[in-house]
CHARMM-style PDB file with segment names, atoms N, HN, CA, C and O in Angstrom:
ATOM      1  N   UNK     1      91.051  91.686  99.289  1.00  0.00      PROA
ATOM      2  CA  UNK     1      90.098  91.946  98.248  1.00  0.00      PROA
ATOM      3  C   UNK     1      90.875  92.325  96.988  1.00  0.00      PROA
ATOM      4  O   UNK     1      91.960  92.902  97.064  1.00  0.00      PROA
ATOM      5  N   UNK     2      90.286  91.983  95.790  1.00  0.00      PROA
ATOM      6  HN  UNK     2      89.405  91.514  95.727  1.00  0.00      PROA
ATOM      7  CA  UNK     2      91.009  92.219  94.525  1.00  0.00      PROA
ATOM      8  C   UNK     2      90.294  92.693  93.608  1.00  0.00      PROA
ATOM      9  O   UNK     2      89.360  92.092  93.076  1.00  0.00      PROA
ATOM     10  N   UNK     3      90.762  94.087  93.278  1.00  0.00      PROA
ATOM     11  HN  UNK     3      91.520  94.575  93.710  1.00  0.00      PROA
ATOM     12  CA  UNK     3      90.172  94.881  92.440  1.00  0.00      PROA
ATOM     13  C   UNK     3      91.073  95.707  91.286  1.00  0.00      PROA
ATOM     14  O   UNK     3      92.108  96.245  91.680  1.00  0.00      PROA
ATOM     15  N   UNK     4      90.701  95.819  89.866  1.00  0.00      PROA
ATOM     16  HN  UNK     4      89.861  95.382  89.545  1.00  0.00      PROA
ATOM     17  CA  UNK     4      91.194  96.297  89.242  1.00  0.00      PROA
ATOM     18  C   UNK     4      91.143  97.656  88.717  1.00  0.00      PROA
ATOM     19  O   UNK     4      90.116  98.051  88.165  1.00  0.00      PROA
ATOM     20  N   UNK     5      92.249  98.464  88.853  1.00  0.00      PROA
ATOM     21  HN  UNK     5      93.083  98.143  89.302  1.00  0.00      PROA
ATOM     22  CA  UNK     5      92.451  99.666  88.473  1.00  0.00      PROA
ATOM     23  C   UNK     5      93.484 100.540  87.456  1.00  0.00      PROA
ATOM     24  O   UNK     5      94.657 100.165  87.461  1.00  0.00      PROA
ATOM     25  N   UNK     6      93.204 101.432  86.773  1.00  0.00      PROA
ATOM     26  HN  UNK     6      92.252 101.736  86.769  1.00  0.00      PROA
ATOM     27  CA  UNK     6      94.132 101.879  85.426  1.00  0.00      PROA
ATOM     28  C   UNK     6      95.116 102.660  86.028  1.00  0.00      PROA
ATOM     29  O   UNK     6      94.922 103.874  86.079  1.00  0.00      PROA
ATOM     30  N   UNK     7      96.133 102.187  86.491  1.00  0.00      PROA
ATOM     31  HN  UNK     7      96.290 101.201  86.449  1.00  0.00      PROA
ATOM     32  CA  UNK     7      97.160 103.765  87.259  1.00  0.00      PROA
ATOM     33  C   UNK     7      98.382 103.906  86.188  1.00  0.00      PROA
ATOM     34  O   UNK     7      98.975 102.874  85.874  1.00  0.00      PROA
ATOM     35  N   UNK     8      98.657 104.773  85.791  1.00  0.00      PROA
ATOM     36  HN  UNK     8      98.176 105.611  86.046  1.00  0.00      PROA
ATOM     37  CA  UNK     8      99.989 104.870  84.987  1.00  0.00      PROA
ATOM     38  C   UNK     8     100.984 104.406  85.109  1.00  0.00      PROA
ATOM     39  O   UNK     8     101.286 104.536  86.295  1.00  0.00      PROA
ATOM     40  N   UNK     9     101.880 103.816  84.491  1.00  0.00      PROA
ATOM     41  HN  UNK     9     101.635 103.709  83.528  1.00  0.00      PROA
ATOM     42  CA  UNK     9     103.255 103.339  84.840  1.00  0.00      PROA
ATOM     43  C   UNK     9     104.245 104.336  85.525  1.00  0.00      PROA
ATOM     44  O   UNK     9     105.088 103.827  86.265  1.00  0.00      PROA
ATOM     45  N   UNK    10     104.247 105.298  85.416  1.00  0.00      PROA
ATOM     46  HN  UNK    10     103.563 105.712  84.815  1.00  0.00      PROA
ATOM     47  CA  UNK    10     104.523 106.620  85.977  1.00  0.00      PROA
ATOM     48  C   UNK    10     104.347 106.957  87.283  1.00  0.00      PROA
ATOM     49  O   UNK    10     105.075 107.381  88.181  1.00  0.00      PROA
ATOM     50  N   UNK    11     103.245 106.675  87.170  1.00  0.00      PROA
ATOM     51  HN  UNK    11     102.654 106.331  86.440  1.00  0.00      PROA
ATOM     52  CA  UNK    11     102.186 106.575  88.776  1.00  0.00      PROA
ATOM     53  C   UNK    11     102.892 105.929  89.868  1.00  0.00      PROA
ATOM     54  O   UNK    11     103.527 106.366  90.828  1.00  0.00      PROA
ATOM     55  N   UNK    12     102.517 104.427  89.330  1.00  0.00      PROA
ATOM     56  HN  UNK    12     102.001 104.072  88.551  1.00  0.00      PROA
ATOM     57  CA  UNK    12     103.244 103.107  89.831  1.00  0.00      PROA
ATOM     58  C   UNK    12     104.534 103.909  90.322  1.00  0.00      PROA
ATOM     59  O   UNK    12     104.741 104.558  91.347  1.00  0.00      PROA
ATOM     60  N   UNK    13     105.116 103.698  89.500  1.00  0.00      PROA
ATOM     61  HN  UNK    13     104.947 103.171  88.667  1.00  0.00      PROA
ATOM     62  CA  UNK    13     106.893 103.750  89.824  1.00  0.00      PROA
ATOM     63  C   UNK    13     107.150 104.932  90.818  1.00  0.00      PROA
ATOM     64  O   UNK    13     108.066 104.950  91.640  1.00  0.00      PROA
ATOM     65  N   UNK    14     106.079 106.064  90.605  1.00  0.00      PROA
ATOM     66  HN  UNK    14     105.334 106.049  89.937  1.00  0.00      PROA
ATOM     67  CA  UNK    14     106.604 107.091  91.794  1.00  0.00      PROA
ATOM     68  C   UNK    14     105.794 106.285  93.368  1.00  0.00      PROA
ATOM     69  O   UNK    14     105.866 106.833  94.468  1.00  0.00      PROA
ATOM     70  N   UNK    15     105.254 105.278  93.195  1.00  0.00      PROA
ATOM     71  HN  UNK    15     105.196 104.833  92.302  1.00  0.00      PROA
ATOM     72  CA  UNK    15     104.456 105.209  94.465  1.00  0.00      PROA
ATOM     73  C   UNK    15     105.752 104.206  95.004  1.00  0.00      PROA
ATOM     74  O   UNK    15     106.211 104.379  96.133  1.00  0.00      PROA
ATOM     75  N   UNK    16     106.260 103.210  94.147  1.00  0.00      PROA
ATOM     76  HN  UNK    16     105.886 103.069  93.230  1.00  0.00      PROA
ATOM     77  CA  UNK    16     107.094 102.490  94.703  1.00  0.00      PROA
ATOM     78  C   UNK    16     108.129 102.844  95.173  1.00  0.00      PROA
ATOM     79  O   UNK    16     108.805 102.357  96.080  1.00  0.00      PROA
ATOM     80  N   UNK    17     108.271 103.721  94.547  1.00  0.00      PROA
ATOM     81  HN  UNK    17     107.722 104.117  93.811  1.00  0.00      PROA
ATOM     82  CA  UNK    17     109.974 104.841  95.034  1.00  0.00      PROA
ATOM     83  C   UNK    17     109.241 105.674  96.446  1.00  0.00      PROA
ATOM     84  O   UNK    17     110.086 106.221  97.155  1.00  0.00      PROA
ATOM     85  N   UNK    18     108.330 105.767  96.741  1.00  0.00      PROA
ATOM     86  HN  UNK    18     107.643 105.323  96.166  1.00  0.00      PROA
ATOM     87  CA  UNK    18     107.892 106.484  97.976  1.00  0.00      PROA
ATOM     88  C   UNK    18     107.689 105.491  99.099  1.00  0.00      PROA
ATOM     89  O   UNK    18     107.796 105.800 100.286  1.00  0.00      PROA
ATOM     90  N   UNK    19     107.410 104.358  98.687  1.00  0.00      PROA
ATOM     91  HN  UNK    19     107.323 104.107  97.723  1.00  0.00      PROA
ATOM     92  CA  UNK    19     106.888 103.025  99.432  1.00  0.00      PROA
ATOM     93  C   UNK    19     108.432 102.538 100.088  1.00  0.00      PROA
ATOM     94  O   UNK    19     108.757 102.385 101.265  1.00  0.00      PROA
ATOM     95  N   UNK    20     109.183 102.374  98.890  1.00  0.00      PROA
ATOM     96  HN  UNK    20     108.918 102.498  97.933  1.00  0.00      PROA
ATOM     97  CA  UNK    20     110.456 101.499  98.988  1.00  0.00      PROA
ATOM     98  C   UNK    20     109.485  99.740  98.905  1.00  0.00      PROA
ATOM     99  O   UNK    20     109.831  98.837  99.668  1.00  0.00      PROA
ATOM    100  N   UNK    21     108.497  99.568  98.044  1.00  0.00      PROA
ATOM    101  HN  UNK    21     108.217 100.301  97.425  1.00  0.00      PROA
ATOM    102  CA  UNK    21     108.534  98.593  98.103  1.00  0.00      PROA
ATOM    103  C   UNK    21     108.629  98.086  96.296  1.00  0.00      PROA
ATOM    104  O   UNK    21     108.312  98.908  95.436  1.00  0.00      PROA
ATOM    105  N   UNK    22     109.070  96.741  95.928  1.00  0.00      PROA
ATOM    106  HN  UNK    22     109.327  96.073  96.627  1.00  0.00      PROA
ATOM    107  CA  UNK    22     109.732  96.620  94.968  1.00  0.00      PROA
ATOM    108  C   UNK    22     108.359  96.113  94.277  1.00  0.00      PROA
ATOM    109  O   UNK    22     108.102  96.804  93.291  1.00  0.00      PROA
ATOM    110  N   UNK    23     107.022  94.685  94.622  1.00  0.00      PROA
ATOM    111  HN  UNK    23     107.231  94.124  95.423  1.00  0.00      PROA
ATOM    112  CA  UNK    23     106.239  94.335  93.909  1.00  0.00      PROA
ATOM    113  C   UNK    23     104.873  95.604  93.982  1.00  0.00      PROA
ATOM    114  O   UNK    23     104.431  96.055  95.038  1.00  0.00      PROA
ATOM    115  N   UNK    24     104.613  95.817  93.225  1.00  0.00      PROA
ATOM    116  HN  UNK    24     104.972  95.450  92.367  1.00  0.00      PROA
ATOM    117  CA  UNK    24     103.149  96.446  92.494  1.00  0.00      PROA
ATOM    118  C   UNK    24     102.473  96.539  93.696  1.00  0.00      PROA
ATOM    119  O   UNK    24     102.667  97.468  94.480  1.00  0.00      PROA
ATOM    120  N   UNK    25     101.403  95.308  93.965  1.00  0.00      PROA
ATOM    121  HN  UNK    25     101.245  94.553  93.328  1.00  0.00      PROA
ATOM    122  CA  UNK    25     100.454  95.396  94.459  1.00  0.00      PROA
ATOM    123  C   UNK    25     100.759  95.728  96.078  1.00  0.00      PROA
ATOM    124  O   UNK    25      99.901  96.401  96.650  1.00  0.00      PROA
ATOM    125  N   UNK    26     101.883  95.313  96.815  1.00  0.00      PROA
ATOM    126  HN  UNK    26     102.579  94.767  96.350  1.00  0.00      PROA
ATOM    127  CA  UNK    26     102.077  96.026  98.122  1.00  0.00      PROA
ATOM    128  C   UNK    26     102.657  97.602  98.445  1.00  0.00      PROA
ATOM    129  O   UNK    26     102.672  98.263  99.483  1.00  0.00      PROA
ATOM    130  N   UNK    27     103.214  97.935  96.796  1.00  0.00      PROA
ATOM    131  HN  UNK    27     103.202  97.398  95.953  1.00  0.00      PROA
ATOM    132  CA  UNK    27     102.939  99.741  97.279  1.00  0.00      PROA
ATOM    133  C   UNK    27     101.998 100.238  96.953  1.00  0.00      PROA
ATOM    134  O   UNK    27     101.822 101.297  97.555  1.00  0.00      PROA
ATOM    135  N   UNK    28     101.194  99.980  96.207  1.00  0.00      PROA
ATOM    136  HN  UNK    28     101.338  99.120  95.719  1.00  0.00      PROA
ATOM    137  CA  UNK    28      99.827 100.247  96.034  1.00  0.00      PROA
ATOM    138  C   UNK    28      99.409 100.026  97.932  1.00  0.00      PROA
ATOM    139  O   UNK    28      99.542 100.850  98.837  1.00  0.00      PROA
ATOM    140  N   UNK    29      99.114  99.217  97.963  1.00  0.00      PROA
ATOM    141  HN  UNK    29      99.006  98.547  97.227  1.00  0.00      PROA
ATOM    142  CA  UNK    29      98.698  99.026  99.510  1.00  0.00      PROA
ATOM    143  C   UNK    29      99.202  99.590 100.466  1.00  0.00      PROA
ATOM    144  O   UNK    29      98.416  99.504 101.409  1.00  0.00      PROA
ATOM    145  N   UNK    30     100.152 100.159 100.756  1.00  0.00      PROA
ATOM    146  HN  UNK    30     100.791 100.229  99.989  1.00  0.00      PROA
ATOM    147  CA  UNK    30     100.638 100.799 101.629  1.00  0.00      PROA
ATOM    148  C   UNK    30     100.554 102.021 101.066  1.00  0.00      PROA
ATOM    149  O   UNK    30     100.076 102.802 101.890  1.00  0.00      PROA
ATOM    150  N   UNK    31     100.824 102.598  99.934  1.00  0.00      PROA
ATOM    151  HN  UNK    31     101.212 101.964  99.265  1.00  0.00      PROA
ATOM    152  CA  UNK    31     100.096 104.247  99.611  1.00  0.00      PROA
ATOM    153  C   UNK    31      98.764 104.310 100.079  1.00  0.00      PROA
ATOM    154  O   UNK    31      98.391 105.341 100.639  1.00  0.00      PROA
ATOM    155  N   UNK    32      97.733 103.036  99.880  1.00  0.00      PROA
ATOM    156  HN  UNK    32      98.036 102.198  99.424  1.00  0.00      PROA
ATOM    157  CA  UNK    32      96.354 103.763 100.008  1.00  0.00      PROA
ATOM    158  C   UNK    32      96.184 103.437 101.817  1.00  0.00      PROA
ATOM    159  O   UNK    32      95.419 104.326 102.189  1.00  0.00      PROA
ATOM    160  N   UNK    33      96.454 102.815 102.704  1.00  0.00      PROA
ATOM    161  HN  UNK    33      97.076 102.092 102.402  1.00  0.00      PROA
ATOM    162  CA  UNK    33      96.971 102.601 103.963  1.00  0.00      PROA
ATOM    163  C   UNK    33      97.401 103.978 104.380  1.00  0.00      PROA
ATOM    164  O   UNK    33      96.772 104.408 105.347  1.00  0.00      PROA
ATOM    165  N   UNK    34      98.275 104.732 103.910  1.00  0.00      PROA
ATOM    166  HN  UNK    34      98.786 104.382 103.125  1.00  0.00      PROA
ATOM    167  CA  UNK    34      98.768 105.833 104.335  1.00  0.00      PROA
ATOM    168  C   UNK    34      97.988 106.952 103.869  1.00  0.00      PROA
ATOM    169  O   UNK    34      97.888 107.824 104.732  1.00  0.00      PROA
ATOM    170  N   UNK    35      97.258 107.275 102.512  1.00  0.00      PROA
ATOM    171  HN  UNK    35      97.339 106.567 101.811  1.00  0.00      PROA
ATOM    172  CA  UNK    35      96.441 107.927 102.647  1.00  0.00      PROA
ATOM    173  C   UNK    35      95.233 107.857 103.482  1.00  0.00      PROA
ATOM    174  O   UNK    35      95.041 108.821 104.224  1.00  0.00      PROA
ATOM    175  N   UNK    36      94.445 106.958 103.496  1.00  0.00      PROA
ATOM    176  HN  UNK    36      94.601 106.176 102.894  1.00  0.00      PROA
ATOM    177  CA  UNK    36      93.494 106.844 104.710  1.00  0.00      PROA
ATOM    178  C   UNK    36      94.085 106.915 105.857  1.00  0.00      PROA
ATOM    179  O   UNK    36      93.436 107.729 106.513  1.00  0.00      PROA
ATOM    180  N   UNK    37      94.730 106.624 106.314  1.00  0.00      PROA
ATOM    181  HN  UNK    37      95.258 105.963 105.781  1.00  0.00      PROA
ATOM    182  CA  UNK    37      95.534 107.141 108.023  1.00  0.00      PROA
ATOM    183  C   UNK    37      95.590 108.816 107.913  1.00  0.00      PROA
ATOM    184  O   UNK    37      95.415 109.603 108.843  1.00  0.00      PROA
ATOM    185  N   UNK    38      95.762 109.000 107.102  1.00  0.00      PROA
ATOM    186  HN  UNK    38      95.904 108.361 106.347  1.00  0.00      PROA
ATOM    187  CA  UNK    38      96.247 110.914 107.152  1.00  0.00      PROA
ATOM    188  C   UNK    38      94.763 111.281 106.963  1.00  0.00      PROA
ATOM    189  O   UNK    38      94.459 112.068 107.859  1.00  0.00      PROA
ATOM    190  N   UNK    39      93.801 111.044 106.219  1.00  0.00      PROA
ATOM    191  HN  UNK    39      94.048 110.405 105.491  1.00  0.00      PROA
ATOM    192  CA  UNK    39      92.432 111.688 105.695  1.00  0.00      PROA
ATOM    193  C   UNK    39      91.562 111.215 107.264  1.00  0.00      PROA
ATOM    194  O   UNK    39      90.757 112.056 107.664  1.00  0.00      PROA
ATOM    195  N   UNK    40      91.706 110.022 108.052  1.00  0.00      PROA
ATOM    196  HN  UNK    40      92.360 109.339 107.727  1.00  0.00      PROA
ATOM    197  CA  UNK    40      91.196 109.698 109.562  1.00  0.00      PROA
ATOM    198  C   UNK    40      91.682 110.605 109.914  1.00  0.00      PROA
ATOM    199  O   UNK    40      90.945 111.591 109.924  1.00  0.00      PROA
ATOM    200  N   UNK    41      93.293 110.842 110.444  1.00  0.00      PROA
ATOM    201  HN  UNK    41      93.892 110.042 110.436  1.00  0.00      PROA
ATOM    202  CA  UNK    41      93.771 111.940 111.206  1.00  0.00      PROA
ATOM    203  C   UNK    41      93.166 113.393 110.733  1.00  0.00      PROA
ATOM    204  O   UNK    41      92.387 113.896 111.542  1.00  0.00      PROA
ATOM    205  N   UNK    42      93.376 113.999 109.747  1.00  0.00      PROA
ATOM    206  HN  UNK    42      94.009 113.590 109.089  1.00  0.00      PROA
ATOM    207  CA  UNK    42      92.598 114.861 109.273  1.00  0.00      PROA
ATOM    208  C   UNK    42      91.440 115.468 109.737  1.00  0.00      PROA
ATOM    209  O   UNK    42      91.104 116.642 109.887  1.00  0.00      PROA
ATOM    210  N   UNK    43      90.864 114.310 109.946  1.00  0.00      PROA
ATOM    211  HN  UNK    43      91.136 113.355 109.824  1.00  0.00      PROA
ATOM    212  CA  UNK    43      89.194 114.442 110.082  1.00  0.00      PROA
ATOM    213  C   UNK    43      89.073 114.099 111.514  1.00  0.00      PROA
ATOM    214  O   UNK    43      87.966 114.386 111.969  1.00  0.00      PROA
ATOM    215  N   UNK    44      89.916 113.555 112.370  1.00  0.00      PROA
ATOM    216  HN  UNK    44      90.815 113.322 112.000  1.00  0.00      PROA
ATOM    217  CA  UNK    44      89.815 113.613 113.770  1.00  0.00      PROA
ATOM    218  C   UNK    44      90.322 115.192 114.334  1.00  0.00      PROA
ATOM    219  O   UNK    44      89.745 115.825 115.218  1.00  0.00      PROA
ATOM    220  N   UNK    45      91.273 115.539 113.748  1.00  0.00      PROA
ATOM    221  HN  UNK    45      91.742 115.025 113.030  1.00  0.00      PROA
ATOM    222  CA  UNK    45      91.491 116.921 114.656  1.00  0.00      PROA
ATOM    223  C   UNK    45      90.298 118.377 114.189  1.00  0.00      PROA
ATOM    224  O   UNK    45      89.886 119.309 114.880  1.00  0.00      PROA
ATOM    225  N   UNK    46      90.037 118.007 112.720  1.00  0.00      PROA
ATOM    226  HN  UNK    46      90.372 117.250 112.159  1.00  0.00      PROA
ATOM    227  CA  UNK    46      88.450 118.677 112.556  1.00  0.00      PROA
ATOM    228  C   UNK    46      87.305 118.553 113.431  1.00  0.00      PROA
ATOM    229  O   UNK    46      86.575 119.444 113.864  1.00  0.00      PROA
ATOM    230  N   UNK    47      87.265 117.300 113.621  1.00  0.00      PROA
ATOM    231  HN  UNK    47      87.858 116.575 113.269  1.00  0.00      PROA
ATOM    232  CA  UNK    47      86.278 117.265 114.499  1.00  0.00      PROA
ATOM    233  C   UNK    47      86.008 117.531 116.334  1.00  0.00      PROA
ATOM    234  O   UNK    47      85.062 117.630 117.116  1.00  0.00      PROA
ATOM    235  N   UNK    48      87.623 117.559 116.353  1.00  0.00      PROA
ATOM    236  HN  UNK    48      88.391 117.478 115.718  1.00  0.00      PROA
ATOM    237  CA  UNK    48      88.253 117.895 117.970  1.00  0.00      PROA
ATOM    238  C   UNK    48      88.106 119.359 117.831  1.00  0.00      PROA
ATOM    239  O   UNK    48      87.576 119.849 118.828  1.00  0.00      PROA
ATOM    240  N   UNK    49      88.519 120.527 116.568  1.00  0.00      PROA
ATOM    241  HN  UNK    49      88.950 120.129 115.758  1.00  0.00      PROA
ATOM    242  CA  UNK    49      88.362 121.672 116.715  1.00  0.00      PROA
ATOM    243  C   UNK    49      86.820 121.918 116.892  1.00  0.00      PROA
ATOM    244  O   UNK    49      86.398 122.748 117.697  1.00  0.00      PROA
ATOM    245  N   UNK    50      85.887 121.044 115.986  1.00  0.00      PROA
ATOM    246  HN  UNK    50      86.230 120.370 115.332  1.00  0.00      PROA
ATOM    247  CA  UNK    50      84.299 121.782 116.189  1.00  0.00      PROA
ATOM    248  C   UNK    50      84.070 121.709 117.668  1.00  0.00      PROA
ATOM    249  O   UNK    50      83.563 122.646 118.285  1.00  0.00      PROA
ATOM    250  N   UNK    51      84.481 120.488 118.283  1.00  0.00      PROA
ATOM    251  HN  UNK    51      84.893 119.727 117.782  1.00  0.00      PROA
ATOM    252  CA  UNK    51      83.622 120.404 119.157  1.00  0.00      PROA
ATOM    253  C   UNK    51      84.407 121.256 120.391  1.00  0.00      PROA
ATOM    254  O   UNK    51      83.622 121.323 121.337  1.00  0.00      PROA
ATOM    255  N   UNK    52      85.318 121.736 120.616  1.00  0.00      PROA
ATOM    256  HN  UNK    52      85.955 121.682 119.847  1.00  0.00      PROA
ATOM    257  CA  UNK    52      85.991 122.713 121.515  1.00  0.00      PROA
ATOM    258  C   UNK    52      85.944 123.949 120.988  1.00  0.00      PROA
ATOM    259  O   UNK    52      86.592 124.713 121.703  1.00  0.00      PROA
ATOM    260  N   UNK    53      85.446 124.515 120.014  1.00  0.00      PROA
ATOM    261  HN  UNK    53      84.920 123.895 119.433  1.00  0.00      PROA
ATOM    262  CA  UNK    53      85.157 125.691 119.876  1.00  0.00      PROA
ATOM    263  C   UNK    53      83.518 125.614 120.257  1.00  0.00      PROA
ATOM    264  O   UNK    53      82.890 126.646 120.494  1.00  0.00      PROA
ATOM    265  N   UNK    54      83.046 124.610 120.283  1.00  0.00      PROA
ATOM    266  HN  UNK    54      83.556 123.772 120.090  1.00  0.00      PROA
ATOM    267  CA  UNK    54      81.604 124.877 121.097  1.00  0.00      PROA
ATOM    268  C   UNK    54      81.102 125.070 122.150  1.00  0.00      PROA
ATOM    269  O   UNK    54      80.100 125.625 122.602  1.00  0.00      PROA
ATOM    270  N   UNK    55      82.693 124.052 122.793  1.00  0.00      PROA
ATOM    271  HN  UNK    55      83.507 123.601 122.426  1.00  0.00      PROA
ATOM    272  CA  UNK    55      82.604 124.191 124.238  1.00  0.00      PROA
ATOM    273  C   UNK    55      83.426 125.917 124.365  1.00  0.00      PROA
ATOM    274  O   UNK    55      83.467 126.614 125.378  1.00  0.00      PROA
ATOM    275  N   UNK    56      83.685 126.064 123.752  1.00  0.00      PROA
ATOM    276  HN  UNK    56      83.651 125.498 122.928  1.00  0.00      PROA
ATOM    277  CA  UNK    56      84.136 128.126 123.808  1.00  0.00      PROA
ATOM    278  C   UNK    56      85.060 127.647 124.619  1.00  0.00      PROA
ATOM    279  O   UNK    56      85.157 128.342 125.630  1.00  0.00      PROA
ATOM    280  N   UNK    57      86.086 126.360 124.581  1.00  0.00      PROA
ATOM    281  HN  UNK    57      86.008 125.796 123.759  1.00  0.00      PROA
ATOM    282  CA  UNK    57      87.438 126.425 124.819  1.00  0.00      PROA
ATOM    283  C   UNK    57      88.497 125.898 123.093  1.00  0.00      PROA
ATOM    284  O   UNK    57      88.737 124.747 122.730  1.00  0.00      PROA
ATOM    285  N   UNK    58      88.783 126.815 122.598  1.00  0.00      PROA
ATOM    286  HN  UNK    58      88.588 127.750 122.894  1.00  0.00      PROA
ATOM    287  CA  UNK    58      89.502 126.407 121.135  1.00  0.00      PROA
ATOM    288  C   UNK    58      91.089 125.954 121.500  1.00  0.00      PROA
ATOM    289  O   UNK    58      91.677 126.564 122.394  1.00  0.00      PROA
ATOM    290  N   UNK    59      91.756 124.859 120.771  1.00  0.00      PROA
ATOM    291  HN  UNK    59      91.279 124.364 120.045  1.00  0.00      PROA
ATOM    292  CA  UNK    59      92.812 124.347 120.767  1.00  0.00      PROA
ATOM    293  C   UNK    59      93.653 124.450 119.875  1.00  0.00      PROA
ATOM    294  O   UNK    59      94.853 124.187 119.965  1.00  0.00      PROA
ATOM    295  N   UNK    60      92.970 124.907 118.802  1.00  0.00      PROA
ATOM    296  HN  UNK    60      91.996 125.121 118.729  1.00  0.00      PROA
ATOM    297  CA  UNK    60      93.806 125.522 117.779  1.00  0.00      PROA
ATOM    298  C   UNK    60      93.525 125.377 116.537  1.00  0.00      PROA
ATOM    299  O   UNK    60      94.243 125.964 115.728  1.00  0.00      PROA
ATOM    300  N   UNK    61      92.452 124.589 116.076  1.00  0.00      PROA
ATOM    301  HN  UNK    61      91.869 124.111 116.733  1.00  0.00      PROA
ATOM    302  CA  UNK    61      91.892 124.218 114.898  1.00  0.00      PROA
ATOM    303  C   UNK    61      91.012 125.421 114.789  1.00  0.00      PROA
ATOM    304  O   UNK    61      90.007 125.348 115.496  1.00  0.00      PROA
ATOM    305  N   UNK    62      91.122 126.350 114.183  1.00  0.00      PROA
ATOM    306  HN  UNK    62      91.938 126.409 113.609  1.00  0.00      PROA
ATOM    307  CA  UNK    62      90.212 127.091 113.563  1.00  0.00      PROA
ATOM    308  C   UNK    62      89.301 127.152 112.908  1.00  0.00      PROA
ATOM    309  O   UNK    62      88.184 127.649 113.046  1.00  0.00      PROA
ATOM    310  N   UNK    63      90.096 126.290 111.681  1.00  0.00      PROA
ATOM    311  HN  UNK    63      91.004 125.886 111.569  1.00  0.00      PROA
ATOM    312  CA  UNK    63      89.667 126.045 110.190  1.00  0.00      PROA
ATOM    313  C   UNK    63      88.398 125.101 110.257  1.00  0.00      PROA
ATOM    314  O   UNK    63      87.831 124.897 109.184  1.00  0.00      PROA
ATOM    315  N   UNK    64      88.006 124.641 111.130  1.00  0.00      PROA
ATOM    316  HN  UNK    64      88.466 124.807 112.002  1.00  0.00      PROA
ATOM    317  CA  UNK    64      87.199 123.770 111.117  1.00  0.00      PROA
ATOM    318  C   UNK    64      85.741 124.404 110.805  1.00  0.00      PROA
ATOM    319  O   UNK    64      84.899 124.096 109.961  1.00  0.00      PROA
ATOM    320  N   UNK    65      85.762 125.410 111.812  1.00  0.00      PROA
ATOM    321  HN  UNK    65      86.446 125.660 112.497  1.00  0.00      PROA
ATOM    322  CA  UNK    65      84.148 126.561 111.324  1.00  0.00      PROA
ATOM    323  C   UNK    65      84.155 126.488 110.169  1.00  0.00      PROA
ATOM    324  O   UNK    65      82.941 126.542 109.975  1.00  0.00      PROA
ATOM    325  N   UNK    66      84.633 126.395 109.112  1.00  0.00      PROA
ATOM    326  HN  UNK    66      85.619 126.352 109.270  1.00  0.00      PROA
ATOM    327  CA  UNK    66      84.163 126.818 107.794  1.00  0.00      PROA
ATOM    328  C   UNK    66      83.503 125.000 107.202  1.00  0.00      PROA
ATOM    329  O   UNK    66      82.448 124.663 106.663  1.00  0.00      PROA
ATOM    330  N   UNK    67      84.658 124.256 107.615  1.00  0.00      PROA
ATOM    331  HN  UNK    67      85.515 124.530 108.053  1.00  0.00      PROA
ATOM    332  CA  UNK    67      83.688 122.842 107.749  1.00  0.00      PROA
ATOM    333  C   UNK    67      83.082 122.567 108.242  1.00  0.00      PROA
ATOM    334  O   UNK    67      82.506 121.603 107.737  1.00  0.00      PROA
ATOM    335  N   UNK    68      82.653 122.896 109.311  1.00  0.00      PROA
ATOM    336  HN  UNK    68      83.121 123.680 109.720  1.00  0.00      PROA
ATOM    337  CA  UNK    68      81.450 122.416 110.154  1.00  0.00      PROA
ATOM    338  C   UNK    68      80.671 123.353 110.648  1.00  0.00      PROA
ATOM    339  O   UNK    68      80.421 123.146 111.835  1.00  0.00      PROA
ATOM    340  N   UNK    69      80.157 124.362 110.184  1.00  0.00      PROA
ATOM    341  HN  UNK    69      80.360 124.530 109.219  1.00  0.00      PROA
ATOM    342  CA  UNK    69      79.229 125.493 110.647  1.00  0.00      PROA
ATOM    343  C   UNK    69      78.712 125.380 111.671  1.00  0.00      PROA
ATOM    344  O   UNK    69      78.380 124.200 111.782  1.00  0.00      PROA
ATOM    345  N   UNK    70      78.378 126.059 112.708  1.00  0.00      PROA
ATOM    346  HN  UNK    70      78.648 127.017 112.618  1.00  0.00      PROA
ATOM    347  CA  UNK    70      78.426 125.681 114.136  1.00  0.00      PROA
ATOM    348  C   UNK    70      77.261 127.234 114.344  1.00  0.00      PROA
ATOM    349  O   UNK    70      77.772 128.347 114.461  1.00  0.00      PROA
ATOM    350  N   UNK    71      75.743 127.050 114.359  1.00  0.00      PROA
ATOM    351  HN  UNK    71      75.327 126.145 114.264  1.00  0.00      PROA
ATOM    352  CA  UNK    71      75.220 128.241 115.186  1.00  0.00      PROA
ATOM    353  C   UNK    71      74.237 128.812 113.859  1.00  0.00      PROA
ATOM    354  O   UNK    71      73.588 128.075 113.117  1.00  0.00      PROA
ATOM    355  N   UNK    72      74.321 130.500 113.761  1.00  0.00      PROA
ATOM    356  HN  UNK    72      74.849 131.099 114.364  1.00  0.00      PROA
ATOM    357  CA  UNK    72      73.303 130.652 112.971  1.00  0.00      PROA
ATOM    358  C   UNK    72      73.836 130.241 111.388  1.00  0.00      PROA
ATOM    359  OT1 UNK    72      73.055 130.300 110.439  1.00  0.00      PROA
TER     360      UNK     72
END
């Protein structure tokens, strides 16, 4: 899919230096690839903490009660 967006030249160049990739449009793609993989993961172990602190066995996600209110 091809869509256009304003990112800084600045921007760019730090994404490619993080990518190691040399054309534009494939570190773009692999930055936003890697952000969505981390924001899924993210949101999978949130949702592994709600639901084991419900079962009143917790694994270690705490933080999740405050995202997902659980009770009164």
């Amino acid at each position: 899919m091809r869509i256009a967006v304003g990112i800084k030249e600045a921007m760019i160049a730090g994404v490619m230096a993080m990518t190691d990739e040399t054309p534009k449009s494939p570190a773009i793609n692999k930055a936003v690839e890697e952000f969505v993989w981390r924001r899924k993961k993210e949101f999978g172990s949130l949702i592994r903490g709600a639901i084991s602190i419900m079962a009143g066995k917790p694994i270690g996600v705490i933080r999740c009660q405050m995202a997902f209110p659980i009770g009164n």
